[in-house]
Chimera marker file (.cmm) of the C-alpha trace (Angstrom):
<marker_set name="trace">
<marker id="1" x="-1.436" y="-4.336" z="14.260" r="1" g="1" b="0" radius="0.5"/>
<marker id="2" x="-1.480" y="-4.938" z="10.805" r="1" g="1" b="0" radius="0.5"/>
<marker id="3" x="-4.320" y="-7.146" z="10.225" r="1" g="1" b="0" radius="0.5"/>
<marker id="4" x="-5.460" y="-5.993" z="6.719" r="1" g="1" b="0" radius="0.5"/>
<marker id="5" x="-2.094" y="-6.425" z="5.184" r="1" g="1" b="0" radius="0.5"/>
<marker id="6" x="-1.623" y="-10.096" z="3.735" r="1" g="1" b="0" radius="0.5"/>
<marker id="7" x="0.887" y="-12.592" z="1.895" r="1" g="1" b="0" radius="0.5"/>
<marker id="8" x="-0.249" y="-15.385" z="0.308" r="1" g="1" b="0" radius="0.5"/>
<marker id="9" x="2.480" y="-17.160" z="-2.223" r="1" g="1" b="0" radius="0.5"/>
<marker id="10" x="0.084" y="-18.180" z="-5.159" r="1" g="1" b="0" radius="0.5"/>
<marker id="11" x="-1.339" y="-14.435" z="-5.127" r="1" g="1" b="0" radius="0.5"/>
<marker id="12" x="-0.184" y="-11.788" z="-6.981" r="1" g="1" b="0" radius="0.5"/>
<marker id="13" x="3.313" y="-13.162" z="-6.366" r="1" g="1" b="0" radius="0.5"/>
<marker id="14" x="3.586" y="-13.011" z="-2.286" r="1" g="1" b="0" radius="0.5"/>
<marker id="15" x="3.322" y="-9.294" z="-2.681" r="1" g="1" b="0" radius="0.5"/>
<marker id="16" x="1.275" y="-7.759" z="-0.016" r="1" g="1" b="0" radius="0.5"/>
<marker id="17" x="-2.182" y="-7.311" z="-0.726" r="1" g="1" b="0" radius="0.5"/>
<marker id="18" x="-5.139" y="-5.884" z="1.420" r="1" g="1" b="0" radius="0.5"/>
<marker id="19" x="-7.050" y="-8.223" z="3.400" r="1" g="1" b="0" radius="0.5"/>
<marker id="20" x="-6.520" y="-11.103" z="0.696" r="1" g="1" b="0" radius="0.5"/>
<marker id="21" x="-7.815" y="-9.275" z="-2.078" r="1" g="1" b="0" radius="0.5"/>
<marker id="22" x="-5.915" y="-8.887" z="-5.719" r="1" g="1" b="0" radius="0.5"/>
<marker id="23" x="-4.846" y="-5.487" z="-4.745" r="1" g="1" b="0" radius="0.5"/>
<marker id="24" x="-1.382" y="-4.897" z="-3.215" r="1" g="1" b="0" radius="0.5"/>
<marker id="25" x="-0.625" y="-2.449" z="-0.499" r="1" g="1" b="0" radius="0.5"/>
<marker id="26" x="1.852" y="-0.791" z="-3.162" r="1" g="1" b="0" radius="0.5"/>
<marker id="27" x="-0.603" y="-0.187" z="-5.451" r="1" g="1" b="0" radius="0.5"/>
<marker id="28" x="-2.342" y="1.602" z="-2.955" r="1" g="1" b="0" radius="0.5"/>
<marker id="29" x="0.572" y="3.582" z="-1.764" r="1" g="1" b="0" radius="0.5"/>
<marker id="30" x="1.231" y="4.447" z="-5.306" r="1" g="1" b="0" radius="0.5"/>
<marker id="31" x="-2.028" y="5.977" z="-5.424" r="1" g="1" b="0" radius="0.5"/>
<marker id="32" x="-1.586" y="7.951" z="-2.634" r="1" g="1" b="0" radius="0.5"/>
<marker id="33" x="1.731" y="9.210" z="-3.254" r="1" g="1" b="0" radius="0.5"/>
<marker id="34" x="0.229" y="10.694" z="-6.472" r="1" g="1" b="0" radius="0.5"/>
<marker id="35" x="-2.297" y="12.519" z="-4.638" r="1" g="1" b="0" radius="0.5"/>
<marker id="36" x="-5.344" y="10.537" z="-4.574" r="1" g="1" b="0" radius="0.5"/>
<marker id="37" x="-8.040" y="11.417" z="-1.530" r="1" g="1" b="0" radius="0.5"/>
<marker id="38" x="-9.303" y="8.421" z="-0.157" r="1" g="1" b="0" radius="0.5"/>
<marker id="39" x="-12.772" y="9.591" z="-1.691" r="1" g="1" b="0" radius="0.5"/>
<marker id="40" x="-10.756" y="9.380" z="-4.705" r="1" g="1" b="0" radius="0.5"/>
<marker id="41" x="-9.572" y="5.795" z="-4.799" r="1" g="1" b="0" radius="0.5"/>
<marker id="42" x="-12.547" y="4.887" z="-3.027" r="1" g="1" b="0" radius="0.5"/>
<marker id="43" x="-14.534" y="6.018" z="-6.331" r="1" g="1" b="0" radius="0.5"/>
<marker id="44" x="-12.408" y="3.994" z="-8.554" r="1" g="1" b="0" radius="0.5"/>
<marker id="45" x="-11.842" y="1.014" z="-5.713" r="1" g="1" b="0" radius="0.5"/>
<marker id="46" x="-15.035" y="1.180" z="-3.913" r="1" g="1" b="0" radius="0.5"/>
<marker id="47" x="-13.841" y="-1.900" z="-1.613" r="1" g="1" b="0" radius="0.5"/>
<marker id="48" x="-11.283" y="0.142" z="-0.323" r="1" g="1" b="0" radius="0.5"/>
<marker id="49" x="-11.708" y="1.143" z="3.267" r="1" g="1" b="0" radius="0.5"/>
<marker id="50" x="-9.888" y="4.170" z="4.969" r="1" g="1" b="0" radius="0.5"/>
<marker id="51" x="-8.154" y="1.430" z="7.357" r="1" g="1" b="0" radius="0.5"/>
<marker id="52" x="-7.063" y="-0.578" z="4.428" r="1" g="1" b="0" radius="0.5"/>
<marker id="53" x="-4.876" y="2.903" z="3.659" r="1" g="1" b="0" radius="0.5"/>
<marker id="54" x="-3.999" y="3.773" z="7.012" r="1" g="1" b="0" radius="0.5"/>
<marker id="55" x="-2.717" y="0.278" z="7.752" r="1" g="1" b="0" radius="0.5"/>
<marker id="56" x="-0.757" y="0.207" z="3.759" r="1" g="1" b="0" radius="0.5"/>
<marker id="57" x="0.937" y="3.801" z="4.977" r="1" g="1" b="0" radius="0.5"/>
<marker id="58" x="1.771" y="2.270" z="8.638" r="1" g="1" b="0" radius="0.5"/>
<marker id="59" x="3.383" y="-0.720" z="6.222" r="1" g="1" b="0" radius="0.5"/>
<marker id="60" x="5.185" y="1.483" z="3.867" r="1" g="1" b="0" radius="0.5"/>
<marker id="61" x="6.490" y="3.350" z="6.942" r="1" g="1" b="0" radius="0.5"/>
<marker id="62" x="8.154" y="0.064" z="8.675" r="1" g="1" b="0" radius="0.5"/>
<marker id="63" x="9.440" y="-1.581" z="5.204" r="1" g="1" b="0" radius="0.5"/>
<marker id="64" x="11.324" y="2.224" z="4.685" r="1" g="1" b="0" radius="0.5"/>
<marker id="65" x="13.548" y="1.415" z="7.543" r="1" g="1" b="0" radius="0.5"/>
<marker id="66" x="14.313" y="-1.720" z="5.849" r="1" g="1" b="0" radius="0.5"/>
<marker id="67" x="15.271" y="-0.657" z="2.987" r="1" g="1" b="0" radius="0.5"/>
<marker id="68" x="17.665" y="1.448" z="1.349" r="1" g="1" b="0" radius="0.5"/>
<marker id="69" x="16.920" y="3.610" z="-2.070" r="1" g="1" b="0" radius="0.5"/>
<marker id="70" x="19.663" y="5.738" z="-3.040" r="1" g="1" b="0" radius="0.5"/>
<marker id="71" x="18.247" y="9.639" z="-3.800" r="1" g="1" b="0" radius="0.5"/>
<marker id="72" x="19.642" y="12.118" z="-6.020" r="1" g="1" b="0" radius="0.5"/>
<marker id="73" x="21.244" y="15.024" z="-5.328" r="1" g="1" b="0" radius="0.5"/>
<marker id="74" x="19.251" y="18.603" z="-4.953" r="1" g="1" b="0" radius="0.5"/>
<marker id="75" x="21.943" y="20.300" z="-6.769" r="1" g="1" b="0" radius="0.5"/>
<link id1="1" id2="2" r="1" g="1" b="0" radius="0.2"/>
<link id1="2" id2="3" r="1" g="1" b="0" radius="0.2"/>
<link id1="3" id2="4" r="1" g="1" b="0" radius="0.2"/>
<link id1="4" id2="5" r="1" g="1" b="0" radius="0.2"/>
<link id1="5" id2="6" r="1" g="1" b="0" radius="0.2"/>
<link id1="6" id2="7" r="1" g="1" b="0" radius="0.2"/>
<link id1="7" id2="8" r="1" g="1" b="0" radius="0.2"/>
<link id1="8" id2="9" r="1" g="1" b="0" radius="0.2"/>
<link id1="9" id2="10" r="1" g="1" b="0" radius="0.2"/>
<link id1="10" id2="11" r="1" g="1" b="0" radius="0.2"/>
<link id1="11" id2="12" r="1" g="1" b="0" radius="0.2"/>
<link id1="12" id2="13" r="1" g="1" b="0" radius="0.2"/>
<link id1="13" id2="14" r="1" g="1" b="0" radius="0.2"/>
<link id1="14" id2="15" r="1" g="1" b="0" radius="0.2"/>
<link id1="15" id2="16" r="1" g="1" b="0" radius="0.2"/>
<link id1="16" id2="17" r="1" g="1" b="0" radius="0.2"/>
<link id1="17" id2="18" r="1" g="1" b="0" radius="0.2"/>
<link id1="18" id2="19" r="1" g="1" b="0" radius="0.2"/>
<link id1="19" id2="20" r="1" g="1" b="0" radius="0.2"/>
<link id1="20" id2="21" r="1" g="1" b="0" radius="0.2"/>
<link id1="21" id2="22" r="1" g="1" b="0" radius="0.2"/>
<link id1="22" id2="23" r="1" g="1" b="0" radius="0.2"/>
<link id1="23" id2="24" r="1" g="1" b="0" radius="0.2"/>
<link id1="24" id2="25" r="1" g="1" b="0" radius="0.2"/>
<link id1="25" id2="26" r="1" g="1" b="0" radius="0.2"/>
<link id1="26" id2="27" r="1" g="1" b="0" radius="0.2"/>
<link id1="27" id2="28" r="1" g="1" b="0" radius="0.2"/>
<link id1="28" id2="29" r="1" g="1" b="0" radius="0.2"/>
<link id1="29" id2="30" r="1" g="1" b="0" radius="0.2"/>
<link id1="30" id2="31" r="1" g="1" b="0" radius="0.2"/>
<link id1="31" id2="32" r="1" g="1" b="0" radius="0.2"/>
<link id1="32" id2="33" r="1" g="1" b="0" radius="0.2"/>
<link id1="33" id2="34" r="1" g="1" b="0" radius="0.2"/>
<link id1="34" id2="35" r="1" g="1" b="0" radius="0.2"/>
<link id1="35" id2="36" r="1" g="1" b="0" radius="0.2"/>
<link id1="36" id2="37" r="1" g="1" b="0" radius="0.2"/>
<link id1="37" id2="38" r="1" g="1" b="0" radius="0.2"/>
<link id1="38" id2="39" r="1" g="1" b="0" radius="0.2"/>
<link id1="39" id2="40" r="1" g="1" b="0" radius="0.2"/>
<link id1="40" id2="41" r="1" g="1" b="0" radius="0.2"/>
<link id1="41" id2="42" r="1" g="1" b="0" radius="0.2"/>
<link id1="42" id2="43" r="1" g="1" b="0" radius="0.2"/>
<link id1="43" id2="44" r="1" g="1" b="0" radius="0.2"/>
<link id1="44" id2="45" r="1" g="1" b="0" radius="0.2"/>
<link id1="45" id2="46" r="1" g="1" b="0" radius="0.2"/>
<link id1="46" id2="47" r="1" g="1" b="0" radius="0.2"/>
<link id1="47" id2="48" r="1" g="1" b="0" radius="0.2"/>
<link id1="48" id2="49" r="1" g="1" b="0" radius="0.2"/>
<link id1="49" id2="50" r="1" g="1" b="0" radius="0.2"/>
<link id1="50" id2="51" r="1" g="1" b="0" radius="0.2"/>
<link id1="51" id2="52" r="1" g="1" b="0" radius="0.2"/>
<link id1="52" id2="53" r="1" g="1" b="0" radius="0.2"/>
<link id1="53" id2="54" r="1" g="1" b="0" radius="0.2"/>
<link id1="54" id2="55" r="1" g="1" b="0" radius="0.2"/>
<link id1="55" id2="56" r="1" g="1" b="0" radius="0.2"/>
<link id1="56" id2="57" r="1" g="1" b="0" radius="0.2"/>
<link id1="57" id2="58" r="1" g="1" b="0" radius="0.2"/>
<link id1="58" id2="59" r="1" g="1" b="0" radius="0.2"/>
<link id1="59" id2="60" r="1" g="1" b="0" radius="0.2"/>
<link id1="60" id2="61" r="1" g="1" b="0" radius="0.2"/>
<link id1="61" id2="62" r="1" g="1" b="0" radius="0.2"/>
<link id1="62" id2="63" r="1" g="1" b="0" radius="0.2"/>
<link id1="63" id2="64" r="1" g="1" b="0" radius="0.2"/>
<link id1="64" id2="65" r="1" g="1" b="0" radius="0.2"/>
<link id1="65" id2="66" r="1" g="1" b="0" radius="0.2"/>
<link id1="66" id2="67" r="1" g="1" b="0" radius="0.2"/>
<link id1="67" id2="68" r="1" g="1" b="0" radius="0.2"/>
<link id1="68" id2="69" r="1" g="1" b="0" radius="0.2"/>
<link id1="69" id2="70" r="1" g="1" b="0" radius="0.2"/>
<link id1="70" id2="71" r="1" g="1" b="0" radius="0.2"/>
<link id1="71" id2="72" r="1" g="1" b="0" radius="0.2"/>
<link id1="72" id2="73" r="1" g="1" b="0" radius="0.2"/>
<link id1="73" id2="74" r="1" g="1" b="0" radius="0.2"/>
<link id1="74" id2="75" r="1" g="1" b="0" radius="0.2"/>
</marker_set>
């Protein structure tokens, strides 16, 4: 259950925040994904809770399957 994720249309433009504050779920996976700790973004974001991340990555995870990004080649 994703009960820390919400959308609310006059905030930060529908995107999906955590738990209704001005902070969306892809900032937070952006933060992540560049190798942030969670002691990390909790320094810098101390309302940040390790749920709030565990629930963004769980969201990240199901909007993937959604959605297609095309990928470069290796070569």
């Amino acid at each position: 259950m994703l009960d820390r994720i919400t959308v609310e249309p006059g905030k930060m433009e529908g995107r999906p925040c955590i738990r209704g504050l001005r902070f969306t779920v892809a900032q937070l996976i952006r933060l992540a994904a560049a190798g942030w700790t969670l002691e990390q973004i909790q320094r810098e974001y101390a309302f940040v809770e390790a749920e709030d991340l565990r629930q963004a990555l769980l969201y990240a995870a199901a909007t993937s399957e959604v959605t297609m990004m095309p990928l470069r080649d290796s070569a």
